[in-house]
Every structure is written in structure tokens, then in C-alpha cells.
PAVEXKE-141061 format. One record per residue (C-alpha): x, y, z; residue number from 1; residue in one letter. Coordinates in nm, 4 decimals. Layout:
<pts>
{{X, Y, Z}, NUM, 'a'};
...
</pts>
This chain:
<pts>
{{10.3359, 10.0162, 10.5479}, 1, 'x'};
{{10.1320, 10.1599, 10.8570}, 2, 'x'};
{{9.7636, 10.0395, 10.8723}, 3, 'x'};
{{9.5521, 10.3890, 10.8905}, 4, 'x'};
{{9.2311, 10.2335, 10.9371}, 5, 'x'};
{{9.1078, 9.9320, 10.9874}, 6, 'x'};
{{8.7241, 9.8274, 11.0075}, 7, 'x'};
{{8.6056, 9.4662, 11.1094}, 8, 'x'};
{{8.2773, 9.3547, 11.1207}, 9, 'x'};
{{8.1398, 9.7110, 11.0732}, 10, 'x'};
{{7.7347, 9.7134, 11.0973}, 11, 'x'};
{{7.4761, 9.9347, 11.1512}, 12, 'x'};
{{7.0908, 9.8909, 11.1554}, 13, 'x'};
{{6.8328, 10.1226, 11.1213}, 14, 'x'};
{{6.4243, 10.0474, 11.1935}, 15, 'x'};
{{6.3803, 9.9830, 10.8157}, 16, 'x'};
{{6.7021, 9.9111, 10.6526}, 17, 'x'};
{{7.0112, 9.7740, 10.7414}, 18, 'x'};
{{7.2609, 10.0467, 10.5838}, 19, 'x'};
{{7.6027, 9.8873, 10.6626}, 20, 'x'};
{{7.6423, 9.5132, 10.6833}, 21, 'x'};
{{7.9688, 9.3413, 10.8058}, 22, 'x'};
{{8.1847, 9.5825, 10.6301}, 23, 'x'};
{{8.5709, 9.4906, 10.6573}, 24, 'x'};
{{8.8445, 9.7390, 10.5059}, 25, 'x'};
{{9.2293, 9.8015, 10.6099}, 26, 'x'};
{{9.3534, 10.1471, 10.4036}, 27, 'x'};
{{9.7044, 10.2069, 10.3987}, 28, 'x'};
{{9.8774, 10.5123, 10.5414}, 29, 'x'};
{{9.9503, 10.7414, 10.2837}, 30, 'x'};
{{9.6631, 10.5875, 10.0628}, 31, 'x'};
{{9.4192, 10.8457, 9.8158}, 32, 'x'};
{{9.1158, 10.5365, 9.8822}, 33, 'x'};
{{8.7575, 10.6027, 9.6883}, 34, 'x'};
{{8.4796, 10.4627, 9.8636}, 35, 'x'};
{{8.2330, 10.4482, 9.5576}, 36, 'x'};
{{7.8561, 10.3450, 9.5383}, 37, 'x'};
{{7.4902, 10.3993, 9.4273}, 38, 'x'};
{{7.2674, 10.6397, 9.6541}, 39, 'x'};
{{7.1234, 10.4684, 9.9316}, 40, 'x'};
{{7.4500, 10.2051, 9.9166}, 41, 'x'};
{{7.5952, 10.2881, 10.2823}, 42, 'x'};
{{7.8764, 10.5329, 10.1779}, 43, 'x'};
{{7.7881, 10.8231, 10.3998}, 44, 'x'};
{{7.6589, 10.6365, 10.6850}, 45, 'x'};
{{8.0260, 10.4543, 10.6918}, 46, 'x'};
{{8.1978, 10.7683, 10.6938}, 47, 'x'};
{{7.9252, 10.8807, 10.9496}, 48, 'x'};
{{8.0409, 10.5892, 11.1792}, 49, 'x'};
{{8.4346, 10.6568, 11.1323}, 50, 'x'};
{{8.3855, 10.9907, 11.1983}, 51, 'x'};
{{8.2356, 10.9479, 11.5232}, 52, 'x'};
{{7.9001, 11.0816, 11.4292}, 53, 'x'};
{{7.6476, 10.8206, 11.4607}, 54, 'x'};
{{7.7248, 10.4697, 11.6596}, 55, 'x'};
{{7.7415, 10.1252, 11.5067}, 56, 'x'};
{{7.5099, 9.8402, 11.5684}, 57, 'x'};
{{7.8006, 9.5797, 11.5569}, 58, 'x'};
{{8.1690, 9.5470, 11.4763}, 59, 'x'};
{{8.4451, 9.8320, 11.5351}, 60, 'x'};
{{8.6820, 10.0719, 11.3589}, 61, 'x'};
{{8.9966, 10.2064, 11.4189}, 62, 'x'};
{{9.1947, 10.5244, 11.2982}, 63, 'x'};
{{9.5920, 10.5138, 11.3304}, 64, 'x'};
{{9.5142, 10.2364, 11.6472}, 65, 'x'};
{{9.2156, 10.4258, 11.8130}, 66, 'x'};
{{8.9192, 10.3213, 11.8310}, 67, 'x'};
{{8.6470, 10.5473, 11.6929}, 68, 'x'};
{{8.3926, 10.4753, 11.9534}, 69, 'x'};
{{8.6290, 10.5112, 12.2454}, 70, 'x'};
{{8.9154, 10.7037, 12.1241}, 71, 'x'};
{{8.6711, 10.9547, 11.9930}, 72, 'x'};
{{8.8349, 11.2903, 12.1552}, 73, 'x'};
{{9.2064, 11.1494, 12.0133}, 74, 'x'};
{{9.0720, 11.0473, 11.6945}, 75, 'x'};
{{8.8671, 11.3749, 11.6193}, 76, 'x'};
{{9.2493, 11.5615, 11.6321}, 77, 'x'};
{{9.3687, 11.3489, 11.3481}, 78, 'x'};
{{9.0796, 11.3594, 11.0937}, 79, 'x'};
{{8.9483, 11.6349, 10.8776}, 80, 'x'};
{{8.6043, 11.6264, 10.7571}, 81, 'x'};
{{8.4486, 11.7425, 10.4321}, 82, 'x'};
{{8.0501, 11.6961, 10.4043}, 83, 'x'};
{{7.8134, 11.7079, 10.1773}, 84, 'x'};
{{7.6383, 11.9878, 10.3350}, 85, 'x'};
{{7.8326, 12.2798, 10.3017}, 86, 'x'};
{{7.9454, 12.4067, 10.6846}, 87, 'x'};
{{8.0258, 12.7644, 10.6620}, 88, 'x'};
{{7.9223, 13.0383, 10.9246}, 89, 'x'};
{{7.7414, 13.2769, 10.6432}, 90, 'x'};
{{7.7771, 13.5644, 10.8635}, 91, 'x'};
{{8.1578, 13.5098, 10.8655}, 92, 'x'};
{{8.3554, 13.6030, 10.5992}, 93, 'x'};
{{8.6007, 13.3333, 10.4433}, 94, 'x'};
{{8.9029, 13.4443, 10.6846}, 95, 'x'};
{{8.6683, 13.4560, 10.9854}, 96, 'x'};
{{8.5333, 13.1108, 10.9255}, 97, 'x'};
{{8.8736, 12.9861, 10.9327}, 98, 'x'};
{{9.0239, 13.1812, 11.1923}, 99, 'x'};
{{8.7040, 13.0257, 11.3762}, 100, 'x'};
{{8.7437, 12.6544, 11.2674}, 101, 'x'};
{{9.1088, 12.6671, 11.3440}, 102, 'x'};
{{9.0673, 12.8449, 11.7032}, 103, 'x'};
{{8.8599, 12.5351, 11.7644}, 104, 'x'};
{{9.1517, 12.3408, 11.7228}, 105, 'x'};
{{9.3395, 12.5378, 11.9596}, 106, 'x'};
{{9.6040, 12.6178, 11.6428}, 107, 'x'};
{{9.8593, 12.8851, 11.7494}, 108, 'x'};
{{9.8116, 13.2137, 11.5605}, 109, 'x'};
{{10.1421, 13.1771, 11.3850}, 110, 'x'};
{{9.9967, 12.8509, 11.2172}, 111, 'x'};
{{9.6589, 12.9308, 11.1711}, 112, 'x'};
{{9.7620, 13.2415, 10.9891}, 113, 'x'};
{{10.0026, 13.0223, 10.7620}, 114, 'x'};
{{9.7259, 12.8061, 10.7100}, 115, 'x'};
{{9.4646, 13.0164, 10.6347}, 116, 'x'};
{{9.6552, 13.2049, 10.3948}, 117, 'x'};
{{9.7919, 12.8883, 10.2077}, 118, 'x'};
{{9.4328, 12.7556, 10.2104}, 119, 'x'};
{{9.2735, 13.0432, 10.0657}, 120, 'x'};
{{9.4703, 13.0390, 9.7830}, 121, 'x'};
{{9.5101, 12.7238, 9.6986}, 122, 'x'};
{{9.1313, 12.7500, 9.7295}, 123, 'x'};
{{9.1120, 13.0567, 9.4805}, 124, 'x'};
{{8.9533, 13.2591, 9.7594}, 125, 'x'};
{{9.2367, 13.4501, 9.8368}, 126, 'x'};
{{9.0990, 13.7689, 9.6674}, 127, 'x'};
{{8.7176, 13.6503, 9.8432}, 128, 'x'};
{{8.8900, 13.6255, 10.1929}, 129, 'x'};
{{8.7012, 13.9397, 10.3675}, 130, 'x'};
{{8.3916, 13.8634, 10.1477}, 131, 'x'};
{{8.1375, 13.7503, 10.3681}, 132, 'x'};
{{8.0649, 13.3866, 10.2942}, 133, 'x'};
{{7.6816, 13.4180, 10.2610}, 134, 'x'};
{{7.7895, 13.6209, 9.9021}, 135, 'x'};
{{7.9860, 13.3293, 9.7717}, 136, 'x'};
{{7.8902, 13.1176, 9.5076}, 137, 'x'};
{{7.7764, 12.7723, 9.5800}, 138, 'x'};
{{8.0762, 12.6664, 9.4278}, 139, 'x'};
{{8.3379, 12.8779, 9.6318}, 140, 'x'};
{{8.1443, 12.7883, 9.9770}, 141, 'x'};
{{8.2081, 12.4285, 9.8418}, 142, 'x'};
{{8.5500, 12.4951, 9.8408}, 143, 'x'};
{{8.5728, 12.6927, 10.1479}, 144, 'x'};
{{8.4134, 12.3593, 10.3548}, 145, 'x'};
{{8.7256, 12.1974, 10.2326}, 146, 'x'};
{{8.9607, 12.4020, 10.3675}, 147, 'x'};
{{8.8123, 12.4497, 10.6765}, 148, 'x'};
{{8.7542, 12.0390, 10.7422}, 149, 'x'};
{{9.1678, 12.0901, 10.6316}, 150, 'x'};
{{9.2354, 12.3849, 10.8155}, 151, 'x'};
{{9.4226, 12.1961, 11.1344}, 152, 'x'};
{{9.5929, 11.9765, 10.8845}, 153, 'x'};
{{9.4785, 11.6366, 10.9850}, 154, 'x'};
{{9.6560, 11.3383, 10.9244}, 155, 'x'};
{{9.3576, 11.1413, 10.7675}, 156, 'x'};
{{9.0757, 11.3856, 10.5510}, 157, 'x'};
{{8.7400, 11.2388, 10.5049}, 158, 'x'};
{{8.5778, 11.4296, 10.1885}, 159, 'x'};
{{8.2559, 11.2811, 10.0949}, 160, 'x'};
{{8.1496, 11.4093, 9.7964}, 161, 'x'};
{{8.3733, 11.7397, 9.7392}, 162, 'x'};
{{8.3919, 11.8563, 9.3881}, 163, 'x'};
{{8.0081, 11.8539, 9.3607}, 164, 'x'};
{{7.8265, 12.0926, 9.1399}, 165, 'x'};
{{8.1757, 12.2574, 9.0616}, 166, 'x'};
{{8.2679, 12.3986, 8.7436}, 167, 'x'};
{{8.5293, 12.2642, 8.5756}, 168, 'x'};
{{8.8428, 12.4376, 8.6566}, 169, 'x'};
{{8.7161, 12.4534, 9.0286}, 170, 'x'};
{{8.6905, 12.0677, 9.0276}, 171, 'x'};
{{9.0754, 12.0222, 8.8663}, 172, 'x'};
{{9.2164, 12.2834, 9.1307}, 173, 'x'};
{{9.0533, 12.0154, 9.4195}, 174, 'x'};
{{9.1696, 11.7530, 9.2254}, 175, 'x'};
{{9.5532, 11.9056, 9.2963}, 176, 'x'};
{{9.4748, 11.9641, 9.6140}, 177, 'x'};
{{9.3635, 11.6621, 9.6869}, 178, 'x'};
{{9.6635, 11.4942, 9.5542}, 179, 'x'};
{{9.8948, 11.7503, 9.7172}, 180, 'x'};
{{9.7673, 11.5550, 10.0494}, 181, 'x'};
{{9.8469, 11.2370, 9.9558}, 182, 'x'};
{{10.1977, 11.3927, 9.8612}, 183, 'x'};
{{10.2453, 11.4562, 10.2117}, 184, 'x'};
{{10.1703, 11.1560, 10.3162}, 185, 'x'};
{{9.8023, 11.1987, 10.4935}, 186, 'x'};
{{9.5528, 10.9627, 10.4247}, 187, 'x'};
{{9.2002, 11.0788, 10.1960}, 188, 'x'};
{{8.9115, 10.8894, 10.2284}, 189, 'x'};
{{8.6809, 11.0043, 9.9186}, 190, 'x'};
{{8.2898, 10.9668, 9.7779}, 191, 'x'};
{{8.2173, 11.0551, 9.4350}, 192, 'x'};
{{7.9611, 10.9795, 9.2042}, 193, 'x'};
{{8.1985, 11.1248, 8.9096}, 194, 'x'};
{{8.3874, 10.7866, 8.8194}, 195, 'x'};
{{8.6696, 10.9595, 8.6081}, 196, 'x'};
{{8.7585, 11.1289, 8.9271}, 197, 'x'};
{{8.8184, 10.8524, 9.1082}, 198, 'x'};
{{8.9897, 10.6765, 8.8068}, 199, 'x'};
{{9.2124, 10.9692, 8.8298}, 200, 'x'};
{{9.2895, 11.0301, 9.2157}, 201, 'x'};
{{9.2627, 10.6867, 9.3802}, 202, 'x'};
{{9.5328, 10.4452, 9.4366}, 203, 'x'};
{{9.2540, 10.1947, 9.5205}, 204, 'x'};
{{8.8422, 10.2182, 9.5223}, 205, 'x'};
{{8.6031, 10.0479, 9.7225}, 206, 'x'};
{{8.2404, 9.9506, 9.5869}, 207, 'x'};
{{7.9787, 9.9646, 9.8076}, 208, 'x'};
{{7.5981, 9.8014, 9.7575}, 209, 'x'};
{{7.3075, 9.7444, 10.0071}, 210, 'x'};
{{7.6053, 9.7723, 10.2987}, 211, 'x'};
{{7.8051, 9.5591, 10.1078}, 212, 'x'};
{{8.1738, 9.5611, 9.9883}, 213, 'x'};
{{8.1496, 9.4301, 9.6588}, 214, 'x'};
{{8.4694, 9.4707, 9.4861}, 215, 'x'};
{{8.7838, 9.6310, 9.6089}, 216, 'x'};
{{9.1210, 9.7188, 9.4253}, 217, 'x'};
{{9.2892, 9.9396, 9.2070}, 218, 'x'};
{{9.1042, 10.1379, 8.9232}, 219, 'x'};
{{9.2682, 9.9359, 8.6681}, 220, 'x'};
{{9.2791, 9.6265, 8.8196}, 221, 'x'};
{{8.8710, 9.6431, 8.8203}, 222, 'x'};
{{8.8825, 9.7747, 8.4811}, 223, 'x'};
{{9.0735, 9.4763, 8.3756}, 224, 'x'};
{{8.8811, 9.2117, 8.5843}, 225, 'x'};
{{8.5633, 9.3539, 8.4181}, 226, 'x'};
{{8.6641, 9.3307, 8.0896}, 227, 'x'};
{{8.5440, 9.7029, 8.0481}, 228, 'x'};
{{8.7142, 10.0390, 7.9297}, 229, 'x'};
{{8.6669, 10.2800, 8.2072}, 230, 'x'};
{{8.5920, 10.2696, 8.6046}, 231, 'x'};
{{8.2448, 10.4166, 8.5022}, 232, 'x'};
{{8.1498, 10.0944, 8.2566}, 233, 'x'};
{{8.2570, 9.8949, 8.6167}, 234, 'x'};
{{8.0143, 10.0558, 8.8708}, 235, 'x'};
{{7.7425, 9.9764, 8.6426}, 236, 'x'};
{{7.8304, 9.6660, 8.5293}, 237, 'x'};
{{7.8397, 9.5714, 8.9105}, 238, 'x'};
{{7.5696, 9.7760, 9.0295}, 239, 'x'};
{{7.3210, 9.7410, 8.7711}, 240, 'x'};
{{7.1732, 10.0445, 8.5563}, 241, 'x'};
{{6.8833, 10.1293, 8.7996}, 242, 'x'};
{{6.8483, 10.4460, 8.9269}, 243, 'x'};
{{6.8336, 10.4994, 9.3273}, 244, 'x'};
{{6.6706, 10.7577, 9.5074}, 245, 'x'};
{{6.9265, 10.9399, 9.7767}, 246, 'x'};
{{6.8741, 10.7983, 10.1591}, 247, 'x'};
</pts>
């Protein structure tokens, strides 16, 4: 199998708290991987790094053999990215804001048209698209940030956190989605705090704690190492039942 990313020695340091702390990882080509932790654990400043948004303090990453820190024109081309902050021009309705993201990535019309239109329905905005996106729900917006981090169809999708505060049958139509990418063989990196999802997407999680890897394999290989029932029962068993305050 091709190696889609690979992270050694990843680190990064901030004045008070060291958020990321010799973090190695090699995800598969092709792989749905869940990168699961507490608040505060180091999650979204990873993603952060390997998206080229903030620098590390030490170590290096690399997406599909280039590097993140020096690669980071070639690397932004292959990744799509999906945060937690919804990024929508409000102004703009939901074709507009794709039209927009896609002319960014120099698309040809033919494409971004197909694209848009595919999006936007597999979205269930279809009917929304000339809506401007300041009227949608916080729920559609949420879904229209994932199709426009998807709108260039990248070859590796970074979604950190997407079916948040969706209703149910919002949240299952992601979940397809979402699986109809790893179908096609691109590579999903995802967050969640909602443990049955990642039971249900991942072909293998990642838990993360004070910067730390902790454990790392399959959903039911944890389950079974655990001696528990569900993924859930296994991020608290190995994170402890404390709450933590968002950082």
C-alpha cells in the first residue's frame, strides 16, 4: 500500500503548554483514519500543523512524499480542509461560495459546474443553492463547509469535527459521504467527539492525550484489548472520566 502521510517526531510548543509531543503516525492511502481525543489533547493543533497552518517546534510531516513545511504550495493542491469554524462567505449564496472556492483552485468551468452540482446535492442543498448562505441553518452552513473544503476534490480531506451539532439524518447523509471518499480511494483524516461515529467510519483510530499517541488500531481491536463493549467505554477507560475545558 502507498504511505499517505507520514509524521516523525512531530512537536510543537507553545509559552504554556506543550500541545503536541513527539507524535509519530504513517496512514495508509485509501485509509478513513479517526484521530480521537479529549479537548485540549492536541487534535486540532496536529491537523493545524499538517495543514500548513501553524509551524512545528520539532520533527516533520509529509503528505503523499511532500513535506508540509516545504512542499506547502504542492501539498495545499492535494488536501481538502473541513474546520470547525464554519467558512462560508454569508453574502454568497451556496452556488456562489462554491463557484468562489473552486475558482480558487483554478477548476475549469466544466468541472466546477459538475462539482458543484454533485456537491449540493449530495449535501441536500440542492433546492438552497441560490439561497444566500447567511439564511441557512447552522446545520446546512455545516454542511456547505464540507463541500467547499471538497469542492476541488482533493486526494487527502482533513475534516475535524464535521457532523457537529447536526441533526440526525444530516449527520448519516455525511456519514455516506464520507465513506463515498474512501470508496474512491482518497484518504480522510477525521476528529470527533461522537465515538459511535468513528466506530462506524474508521478503518483505524488514533488516541490522542496531553500530545500524546496513546493507543492506535482498529475500533475493534481497541475494543477487544480493553476488554470493553464499545469504542466510547475505550476513550474513557484510557482517558479518564474528567471533563476538559476546550484549548
Amino acid at each position: 500500500m502507498t504511505v499517505a502521510l507520514t509524521i516523525e517526531n512531530l512537536t510543537k510548543k507553545f509559552e504554556d503548554k506543550v500541545a503536541v509531543e513527539n507524535l509519530n503516525l504513517q496512514i495508509e492511502k485509501g485509509e478513513l483514519f479517526g484521530l480521537l481525543g479529549p479537548n485540549g489533547a492536541g487534535k486540532t493543533t496536529t491537523i493545524n500543523i499538517l495543514c500548513g497552518l501553524i509551524k512545528p517546534t520539532g520533527g516533520s510531516a509529509q503528505i503523499l512524499g511532500y513535506d508540509v513545511q516545504k512542499d506547502a504550495i504542492k501539498v495545499r493542491e492535494l488536501i481538502g480542509v473541513c474546520i470547525q469554524e464554519t467558512a462560508i462567505y454569508p453574502y454568497l449564496t451556496g452556488a456562489e461560495n462554491l463557484e468562489l472556492f473552486g475558482g480558487l483552485h483554478t477548476m475549469d468551468k466544466k468541472t466546477l459546474k459538475t462539482r458543484r452540482d454533485m456537491l449540493l446535492d449530495k449535501m441536500g442543498l440542492a433546492e438552497d443553492a441560490k439561497r444566500k448562505a447567511s439564511k441557512y441553518s447552522g446545520g446546512m452552513k455545516r454542511r456547505l463547509s464540507l463541500a467547499l473544503a471538497l469542492i476541488h476534490d482533493p486526494e487527502m480531506a482533513f475534516l475535524d469535527e464535521p457532523t457537529v451539532a447536526l441533526d440526525p439524518q444530516s449527520r448519516h447523509a455525511v456519514w455516506d459521504f464520507i465513506k463515498d471518499q474512501k470508496s474512491r480511494g482518497k484518504t480522510v483524516i477525521l476528529t470527533t467527539h461522537y465515538m459511535e461515529e468513528a466506530e462506524e467510519l474508521c478503518d483505524r483510530v488514533g488516541v490522542i492525550d496531553h500530545g500524546k499517541l496513546i493507543a492506535l488500531g482498529t475500533p475493534k481491536q481497541l475494543i477487544a484489548e480493553n476488554g470493553v463493549k464499545n469504542l466510547e467505554e475505550v476513550f474513557i477507560q484510557l482517558t479518564g472520566r474528567n471533563m476538559r475545558e476546550e484549548i
